[in-house]
N, C-alpha and C positions, 0 to 999 in steps of 0.2 A: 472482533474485539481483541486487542493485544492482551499481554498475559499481564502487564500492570492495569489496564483499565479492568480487565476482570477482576483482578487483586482487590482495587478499587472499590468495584461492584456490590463482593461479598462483606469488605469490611461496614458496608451502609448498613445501621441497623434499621431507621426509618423507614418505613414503606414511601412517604410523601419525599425523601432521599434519593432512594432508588428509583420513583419515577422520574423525578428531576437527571440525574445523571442518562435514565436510558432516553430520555429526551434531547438531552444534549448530545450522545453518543447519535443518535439517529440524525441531529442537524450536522454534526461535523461529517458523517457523515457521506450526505446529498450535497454539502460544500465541496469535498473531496471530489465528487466523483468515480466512475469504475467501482462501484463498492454497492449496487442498488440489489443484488443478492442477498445480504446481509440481511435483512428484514426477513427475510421468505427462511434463511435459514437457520435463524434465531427461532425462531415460532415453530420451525418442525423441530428442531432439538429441544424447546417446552414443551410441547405436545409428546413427544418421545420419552421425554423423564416423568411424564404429567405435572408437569408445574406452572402454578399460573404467568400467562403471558403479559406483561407489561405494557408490550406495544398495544395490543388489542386493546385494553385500559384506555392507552392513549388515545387512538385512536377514534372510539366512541367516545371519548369526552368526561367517560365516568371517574377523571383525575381532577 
């Protein structure tokens, strides 16, 4: 994540915001390319600070 998309990030007060945007983030992405790390190490640096993880959300559907 660049330092303006994090910018971005924290300004969302929404929860249903911020899944949208890390949805987006996750499709730009696997469009990119060279970037499939990114997922594995978003979710250890949540797990690390303890905060809920987004992806996971996404992931199961529960968005």
């Amino acid at each position: 994540m660049t330092k303006e998309q994090k910018s971005m990030f924290k300004s969302l007060k929404k929860e249903k915001h911020q899944h949208a945007f890390i949805d987006m983030l996750v499709s730009q992405q696997a469009q990119l390319g060279k970037f499939g790390h990114w997922s594995e190490a978003y979710r250890a640096k949540c797990r690390k600070k303890g905060a809920p993880n987004i992806l996971d959300a996404l992931v199961s559907g529960e968005v």
